[in-house]
C-alpha atoms as an extended CHARMM CRD file, in Angstrom:
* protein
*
       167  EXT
         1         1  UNK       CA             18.2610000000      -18.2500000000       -9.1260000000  PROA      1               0.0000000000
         2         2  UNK       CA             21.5770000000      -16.6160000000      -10.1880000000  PROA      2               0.0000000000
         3         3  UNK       CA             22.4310000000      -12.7630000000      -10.3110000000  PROA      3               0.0000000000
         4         4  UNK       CA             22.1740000000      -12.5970000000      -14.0140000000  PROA      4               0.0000000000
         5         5  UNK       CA             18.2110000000      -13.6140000000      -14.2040000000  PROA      5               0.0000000000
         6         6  UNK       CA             17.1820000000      -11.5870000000      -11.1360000000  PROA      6               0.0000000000
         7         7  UNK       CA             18.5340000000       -8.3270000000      -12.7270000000  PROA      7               0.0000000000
         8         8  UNK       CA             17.0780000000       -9.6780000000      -15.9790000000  PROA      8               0.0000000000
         9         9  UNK       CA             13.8840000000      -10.0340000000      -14.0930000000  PROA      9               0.0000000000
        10        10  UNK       CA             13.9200000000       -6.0480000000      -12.9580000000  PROA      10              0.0000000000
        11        11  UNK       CA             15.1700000000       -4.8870000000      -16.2880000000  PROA      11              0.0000000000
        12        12  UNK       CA             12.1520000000       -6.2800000000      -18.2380000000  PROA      12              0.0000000000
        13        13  UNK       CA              9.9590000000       -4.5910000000      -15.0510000000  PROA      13              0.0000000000
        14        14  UNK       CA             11.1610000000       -1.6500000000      -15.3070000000  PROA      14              0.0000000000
        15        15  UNK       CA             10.9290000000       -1.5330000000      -19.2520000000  PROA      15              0.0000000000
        16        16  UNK       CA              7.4700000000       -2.9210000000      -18.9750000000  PROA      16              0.0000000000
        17        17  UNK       CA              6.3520000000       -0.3190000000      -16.3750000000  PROA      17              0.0000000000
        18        18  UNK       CA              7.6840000000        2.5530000000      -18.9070000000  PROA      18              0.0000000000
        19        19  UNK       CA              5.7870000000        1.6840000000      -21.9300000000  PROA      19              0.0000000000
        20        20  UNK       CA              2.5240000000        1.5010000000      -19.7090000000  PROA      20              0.0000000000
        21        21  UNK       CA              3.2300000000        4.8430000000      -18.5240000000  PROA      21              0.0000000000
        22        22  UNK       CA              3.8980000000        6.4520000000      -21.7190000000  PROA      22              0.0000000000
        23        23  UNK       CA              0.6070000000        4.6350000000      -23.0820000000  PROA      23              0.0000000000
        24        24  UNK       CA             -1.8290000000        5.2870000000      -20.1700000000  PROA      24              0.0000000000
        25        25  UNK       CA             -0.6750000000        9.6060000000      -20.4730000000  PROA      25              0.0000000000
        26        26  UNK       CA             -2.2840000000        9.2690000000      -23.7980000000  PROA      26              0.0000000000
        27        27  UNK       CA             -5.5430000000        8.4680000000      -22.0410000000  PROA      27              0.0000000000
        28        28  UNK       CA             -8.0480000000       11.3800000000      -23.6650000000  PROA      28              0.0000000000
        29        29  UNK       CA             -6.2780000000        9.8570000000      -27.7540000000  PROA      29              0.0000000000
        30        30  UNK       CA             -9.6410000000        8.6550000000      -29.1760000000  PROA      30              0.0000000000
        31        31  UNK       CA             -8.0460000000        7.8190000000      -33.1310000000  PROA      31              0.0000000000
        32        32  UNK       CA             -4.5940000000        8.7440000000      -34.2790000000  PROA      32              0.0000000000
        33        33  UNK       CA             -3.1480000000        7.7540000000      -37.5970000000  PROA      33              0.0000000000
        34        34  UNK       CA              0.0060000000        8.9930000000      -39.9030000000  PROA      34              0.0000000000
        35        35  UNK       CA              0.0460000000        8.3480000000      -43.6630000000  PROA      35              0.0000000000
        36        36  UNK       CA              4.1500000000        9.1450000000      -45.0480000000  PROA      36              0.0000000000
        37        37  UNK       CA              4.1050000000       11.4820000000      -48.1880000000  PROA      37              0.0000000000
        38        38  UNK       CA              7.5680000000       10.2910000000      -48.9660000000  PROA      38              0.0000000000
        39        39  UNK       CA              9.7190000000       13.9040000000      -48.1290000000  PROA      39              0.0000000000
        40        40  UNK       CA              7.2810000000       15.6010000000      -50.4700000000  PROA      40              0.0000000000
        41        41  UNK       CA              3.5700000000       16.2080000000      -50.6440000000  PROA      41              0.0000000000
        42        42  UNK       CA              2.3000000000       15.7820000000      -53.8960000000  PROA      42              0.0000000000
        43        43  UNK       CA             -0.6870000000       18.6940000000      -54.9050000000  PROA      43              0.0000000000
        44        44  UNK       CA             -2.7590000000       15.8140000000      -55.8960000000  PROA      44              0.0000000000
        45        45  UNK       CA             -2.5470000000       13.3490000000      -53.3800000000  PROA      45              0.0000000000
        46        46  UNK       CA             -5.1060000000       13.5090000000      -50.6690000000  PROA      46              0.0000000000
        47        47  UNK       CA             -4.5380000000       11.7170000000      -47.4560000000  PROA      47              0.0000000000
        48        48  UNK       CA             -7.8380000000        9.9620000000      -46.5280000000  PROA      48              0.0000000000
        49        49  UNK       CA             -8.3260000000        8.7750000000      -43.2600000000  PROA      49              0.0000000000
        50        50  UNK       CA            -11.8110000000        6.6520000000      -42.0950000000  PROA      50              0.0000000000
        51        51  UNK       CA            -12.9020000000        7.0630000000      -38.6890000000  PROA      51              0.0000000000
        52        52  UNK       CA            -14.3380000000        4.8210000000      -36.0240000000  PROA      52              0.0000000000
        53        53  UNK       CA            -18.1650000000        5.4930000000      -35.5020000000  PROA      53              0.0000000000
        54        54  UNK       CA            -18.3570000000        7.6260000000      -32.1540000000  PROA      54              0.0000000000
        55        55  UNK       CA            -20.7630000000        8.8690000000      -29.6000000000  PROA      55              0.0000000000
        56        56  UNK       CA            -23.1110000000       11.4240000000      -31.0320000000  PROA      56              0.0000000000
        57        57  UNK       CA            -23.7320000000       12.6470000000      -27.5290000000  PROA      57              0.0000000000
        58        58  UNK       CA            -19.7780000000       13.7410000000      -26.4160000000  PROA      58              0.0000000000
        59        59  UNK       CA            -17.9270000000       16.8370000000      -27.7490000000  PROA      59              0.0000000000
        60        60  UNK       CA            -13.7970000000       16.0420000000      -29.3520000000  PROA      60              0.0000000000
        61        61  UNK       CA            -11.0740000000       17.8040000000      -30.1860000000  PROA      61              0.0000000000
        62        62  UNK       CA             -9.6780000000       16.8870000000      -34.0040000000  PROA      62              0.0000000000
        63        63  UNK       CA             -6.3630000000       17.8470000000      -35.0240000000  PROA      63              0.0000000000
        64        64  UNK       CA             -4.0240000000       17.5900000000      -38.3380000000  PROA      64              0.0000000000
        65        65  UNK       CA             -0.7980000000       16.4790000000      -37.3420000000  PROA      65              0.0000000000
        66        66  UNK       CA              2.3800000000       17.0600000000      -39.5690000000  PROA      66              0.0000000000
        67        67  UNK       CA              5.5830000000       15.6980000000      -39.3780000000  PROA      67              0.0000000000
        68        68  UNK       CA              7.9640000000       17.7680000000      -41.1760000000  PROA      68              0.0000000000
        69        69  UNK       CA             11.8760000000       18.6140000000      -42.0020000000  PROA      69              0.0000000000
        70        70  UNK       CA             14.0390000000       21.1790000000      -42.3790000000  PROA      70              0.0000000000
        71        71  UNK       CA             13.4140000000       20.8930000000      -46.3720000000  PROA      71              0.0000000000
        72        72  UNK       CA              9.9620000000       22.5260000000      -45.1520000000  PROA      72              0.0000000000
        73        73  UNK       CA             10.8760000000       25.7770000000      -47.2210000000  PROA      73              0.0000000000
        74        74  UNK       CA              7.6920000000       28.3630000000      -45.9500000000  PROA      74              0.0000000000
        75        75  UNK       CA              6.3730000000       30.0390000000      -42.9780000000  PROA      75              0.0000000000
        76        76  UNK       CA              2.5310000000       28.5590000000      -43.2290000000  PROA      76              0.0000000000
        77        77  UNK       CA              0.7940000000       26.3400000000      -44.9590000000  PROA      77              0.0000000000
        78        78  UNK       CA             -2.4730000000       25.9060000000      -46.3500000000  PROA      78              0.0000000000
        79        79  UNK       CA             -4.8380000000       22.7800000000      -46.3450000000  PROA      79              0.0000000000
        80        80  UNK       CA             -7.8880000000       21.4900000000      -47.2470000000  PROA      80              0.0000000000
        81        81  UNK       CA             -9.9030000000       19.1830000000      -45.2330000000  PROA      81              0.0000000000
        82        82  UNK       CA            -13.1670000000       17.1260000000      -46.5220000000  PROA      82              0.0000000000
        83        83  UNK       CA            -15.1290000000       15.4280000000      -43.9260000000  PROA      83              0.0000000000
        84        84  UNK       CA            -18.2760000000       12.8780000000      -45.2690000000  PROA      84              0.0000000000
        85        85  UNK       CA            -20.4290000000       12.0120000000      -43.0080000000  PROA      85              0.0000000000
        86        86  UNK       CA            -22.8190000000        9.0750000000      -43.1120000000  PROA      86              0.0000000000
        87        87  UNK       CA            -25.3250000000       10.5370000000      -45.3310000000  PROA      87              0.0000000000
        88        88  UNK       CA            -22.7740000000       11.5870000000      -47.9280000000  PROA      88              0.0000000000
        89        89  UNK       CA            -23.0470000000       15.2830000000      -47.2900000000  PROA      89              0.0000000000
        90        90  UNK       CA            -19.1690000000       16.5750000000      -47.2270000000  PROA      90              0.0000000000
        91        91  UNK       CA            -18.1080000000       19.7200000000      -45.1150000000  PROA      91              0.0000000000
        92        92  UNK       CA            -15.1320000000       21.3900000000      -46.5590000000  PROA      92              0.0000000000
        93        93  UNK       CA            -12.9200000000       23.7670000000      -44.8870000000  PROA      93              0.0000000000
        94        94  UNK       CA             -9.5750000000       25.5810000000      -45.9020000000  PROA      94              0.0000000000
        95        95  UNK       CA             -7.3550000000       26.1430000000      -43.5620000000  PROA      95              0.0000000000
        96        96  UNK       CA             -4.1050000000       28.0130000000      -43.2410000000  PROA      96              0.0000000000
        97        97  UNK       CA             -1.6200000000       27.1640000000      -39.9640000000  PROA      97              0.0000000000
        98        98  UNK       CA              1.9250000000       28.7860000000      -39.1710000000  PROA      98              0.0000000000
        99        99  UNK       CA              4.7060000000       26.7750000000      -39.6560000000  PROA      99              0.0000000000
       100       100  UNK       CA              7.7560000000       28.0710000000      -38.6590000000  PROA      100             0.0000000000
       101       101  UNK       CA              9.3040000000       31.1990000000      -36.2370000000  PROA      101             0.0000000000
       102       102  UNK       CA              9.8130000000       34.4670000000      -37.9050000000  PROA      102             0.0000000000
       103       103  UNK       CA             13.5200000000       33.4990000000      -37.7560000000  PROA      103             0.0000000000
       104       104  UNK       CA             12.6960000000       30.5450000000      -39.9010000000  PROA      104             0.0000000000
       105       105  UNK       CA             13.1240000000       27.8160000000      -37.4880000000  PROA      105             0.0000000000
       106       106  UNK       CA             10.4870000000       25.8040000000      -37.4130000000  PROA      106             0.0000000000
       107       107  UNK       CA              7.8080000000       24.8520000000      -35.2980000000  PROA      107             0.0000000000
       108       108  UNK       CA              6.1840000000       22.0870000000      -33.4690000000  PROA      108             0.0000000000
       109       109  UNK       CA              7.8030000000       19.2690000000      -31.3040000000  PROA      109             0.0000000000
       110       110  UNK       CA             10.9700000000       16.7340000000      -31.7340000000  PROA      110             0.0000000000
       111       111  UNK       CA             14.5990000000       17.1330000000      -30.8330000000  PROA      111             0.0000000000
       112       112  UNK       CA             16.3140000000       16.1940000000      -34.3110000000  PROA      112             0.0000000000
       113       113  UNK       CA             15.3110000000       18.2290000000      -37.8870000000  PROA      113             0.0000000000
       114       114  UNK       CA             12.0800000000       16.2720000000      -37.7730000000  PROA      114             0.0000000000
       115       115  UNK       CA              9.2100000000       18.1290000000      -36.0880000000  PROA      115             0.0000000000
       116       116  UNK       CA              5.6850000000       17.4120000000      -35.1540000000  PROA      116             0.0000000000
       117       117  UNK       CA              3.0910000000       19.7900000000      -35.3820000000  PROA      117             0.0000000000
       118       118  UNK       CA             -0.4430000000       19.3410000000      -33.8370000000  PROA      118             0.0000000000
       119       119  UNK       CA             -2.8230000000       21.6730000000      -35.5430000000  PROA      119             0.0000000000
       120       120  UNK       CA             -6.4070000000       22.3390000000      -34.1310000000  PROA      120             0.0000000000
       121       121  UNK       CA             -8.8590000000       21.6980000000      -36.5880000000  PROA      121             0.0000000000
       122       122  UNK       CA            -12.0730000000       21.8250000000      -34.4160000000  PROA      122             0.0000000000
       123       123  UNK       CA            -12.6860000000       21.8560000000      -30.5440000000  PROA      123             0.0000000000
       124       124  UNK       CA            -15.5200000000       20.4940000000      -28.7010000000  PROA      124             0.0000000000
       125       125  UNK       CA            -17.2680000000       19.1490000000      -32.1350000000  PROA      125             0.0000000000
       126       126  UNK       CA            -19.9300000000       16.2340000000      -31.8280000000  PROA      126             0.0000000000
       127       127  UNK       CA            -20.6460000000       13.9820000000      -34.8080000000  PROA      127             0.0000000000
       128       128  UNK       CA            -23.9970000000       14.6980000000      -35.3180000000  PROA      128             0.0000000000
       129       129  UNK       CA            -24.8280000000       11.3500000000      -36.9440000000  PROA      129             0.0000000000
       130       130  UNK       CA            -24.2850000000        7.5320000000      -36.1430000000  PROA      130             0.0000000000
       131       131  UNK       CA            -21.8550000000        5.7670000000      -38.5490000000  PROA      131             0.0000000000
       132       132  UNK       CA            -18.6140000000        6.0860000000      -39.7860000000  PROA      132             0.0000000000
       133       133  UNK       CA            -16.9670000000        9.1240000000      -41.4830000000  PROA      133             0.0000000000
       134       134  UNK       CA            -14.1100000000        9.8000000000      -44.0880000000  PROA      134             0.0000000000
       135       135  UNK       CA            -11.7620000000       12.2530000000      -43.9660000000  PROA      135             0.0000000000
       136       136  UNK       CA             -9.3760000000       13.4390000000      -46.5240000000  PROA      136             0.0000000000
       137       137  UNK       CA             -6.5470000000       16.3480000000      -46.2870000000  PROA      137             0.0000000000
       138       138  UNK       CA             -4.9860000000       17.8230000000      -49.3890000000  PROA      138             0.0000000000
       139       139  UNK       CA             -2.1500000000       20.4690000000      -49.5690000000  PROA      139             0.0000000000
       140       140  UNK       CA             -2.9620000000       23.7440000000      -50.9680000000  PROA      140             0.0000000000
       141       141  UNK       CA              0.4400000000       25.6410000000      -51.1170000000  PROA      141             0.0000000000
       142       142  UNK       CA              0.6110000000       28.4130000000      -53.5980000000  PROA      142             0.0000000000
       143       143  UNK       CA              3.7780000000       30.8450000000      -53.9750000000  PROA      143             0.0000000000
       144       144  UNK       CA              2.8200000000       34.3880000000      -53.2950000000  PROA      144             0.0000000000
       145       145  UNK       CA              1.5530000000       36.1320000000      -56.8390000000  PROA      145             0.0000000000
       146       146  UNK       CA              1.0740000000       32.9450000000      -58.4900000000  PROA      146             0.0000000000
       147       147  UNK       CA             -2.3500000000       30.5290000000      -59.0880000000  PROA      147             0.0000000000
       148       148  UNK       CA             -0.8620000000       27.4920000000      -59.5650000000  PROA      148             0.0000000000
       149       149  UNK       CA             -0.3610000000       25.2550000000      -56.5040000000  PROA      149             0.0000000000
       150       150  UNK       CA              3.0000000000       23.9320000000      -55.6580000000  PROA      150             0.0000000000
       151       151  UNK       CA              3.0780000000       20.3940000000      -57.2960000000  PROA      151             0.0000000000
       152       152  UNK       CA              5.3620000000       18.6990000000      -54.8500000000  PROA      152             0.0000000000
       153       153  UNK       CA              5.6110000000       20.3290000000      -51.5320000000  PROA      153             0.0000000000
       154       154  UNK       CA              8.8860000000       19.3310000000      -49.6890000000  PROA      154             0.0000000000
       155       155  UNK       CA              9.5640000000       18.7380000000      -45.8770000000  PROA      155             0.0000000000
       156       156  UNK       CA              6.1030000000       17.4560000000      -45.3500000000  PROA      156             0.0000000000
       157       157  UNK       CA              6.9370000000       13.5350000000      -44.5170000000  PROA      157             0.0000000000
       158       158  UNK       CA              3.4460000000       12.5730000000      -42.5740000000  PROA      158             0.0000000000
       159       159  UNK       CA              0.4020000000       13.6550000000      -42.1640000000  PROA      159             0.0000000000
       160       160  UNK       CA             -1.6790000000       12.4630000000      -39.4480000000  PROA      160             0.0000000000
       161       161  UNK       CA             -5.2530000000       12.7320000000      -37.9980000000  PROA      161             0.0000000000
       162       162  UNK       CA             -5.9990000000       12.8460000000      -34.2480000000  PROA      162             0.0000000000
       163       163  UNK       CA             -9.1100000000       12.5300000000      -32.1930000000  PROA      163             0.0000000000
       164       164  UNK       CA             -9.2510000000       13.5910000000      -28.4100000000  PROA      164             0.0000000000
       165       165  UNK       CA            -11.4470000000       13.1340000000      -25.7250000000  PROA      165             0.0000000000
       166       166  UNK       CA            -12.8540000000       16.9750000000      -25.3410000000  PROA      166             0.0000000000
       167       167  UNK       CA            -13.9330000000       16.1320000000      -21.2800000000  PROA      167             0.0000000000
């Protein structure tokens, strides 16, 4: 065996020893999925998401993620989130979440202009019944004085859903 394989050899170890630890940190991730709004979130576009059926007898954290840029032009934003459950009854909740510093910078993880923000959207919650749910989010930014919504919302460029192990 020459030089050149042998350090070949290590190289795809060591490479292959990384990705299992960056995967095996992420133990407690139950469901996580992005949907890309294309640099702007459309008012009318809801981002739907269907979940695995899970154990009605353990409690998980659910978050909103939101990858976003520096086009991202306020300080919060507001969403709505409609979860059916398996007998068709929806729970809807509105929610409003900071988005940048009070110097405008904003918030969340990432070393470039594109951020990540992981947004609580219910702790310890157990899905009371067997069977798989749907989930939808919808932007509901409005400019201060005004009724109408903001038709395209820019900066937003993925919105995600996570599930986490609670224990």
């Amino acid at each position: 065996m020459n030089k050149k394989s042998i350090f070949f050899d290590a190289k795809n170890l060591l490479f292959l020893m990384m990705v299992f630890v960056l995967f095996s940190c992420d133990e407690k991730r139950v469901f996580d999925e992005y949907q890309s709004v294309n640099n702007a979130w459309e008012k009318s576009k809801k981002i739907n998401f269907e979940l695995p059926a899970l154990d009605v007898n353990k409690p998980f954290n659910l978050f909103v993620n939101l990858r976003d840029n520096n086009s991202y032009p306020y300080n919060n934003i507001f969403l709505i989130v409609s979860m059916e459950q398996p007998n068709r009854k929806i729970l809807v909740d509105t929610l409003e979440y900071q988005m940048a510093n009070p110097d405008g910078t904003l918030m969340g993880q990432g070393f470039s202009d594109i951020k990540e923000s992981k947004l609580v959207y219910k702790e310890n919650f157990k899905f009371s019944q067997k069977g798989k749910y749907k989930l939808s989010i919808q932007q509901a930014v409005r400019q201060i004085g005004k009724t109408e919504g903001i038709v395209k919302l820019p900066g937003i460029t993925e919105v995600g859903f996570r599930i986490e192990s609670a224990n």
